[in-house]
N, C-alpha and C positions, 0 to 999 in steps of 0.2 A: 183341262181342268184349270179354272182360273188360279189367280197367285194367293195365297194367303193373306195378301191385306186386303182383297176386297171382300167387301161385308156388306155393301147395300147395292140394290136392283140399279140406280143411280152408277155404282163402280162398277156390276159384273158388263151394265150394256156400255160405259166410253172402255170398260176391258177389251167387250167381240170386237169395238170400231178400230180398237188401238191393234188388234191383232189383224184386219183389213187393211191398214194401212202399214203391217211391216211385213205381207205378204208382198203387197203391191211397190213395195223399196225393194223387194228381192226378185223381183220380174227378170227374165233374160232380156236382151236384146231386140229377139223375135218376138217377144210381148206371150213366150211358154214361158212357166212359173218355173223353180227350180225343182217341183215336185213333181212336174209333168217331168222334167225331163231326167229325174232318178228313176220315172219308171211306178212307182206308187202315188199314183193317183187315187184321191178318193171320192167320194159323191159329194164333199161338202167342198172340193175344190175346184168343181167343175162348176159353182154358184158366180155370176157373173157381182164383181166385186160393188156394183152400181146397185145391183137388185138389194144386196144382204147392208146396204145402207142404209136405201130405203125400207127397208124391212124393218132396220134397228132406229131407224126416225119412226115408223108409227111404234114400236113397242115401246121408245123412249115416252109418246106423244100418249100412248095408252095409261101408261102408271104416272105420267106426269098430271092426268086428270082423274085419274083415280086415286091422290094423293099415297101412293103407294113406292116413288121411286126410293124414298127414304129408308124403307122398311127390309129387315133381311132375307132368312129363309121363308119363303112365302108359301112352300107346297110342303112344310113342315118335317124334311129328312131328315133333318138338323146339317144340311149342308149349304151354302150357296152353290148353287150350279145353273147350268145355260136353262133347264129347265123352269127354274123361278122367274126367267122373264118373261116367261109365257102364261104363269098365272092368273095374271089380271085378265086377260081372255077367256082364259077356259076352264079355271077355278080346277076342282076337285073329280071333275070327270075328264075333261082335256078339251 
């Protein structure tokens, strides 16, 4: 769940990139995450940290040309979450 001050598609995607890069401060040695090695792994942590950048450059690159990074709730929950930056792609059916 992002933080309560973000409010536009612009703050939840440098939110995901900020949370990529304080995964990637907390790396071991052996370049296993600290979540690998408590043992709870999950499927979003096994996303190679390269891939979910480039991921978040075209979603940035998507609503950056769909004048939409500005805008808040965009799939209408009344919440911001990691799903509203997927809207601009796939509207109201996904």
């Amino acid at each position: 769940m992002p933080d309560r001050d973000v409010a536009t598609t612009r703050d939840l995607i440098h939110y995901q990139n900020a949370t990529i890069i304080a995964k990637s401060a907390f790396a071991a040695s052996d370049g296993e995450s600290l979540l690998k090695l408590r043992g709870d792994k999950k499927f979003l942590d096994s996303i190679p940290p390269l891939l979910e950048k480039k991921y978040l450059k075209t979603i940035y690159n998507g609503h950056r040309c769909s004048g939409m990074l500005d805008k808040g709730d965009l799939d209408g929950d009344n919440e911001i979450a990691i799903l509203d930056i997927h809207w601009v792609f796939g509207g109201a059916g996904g």
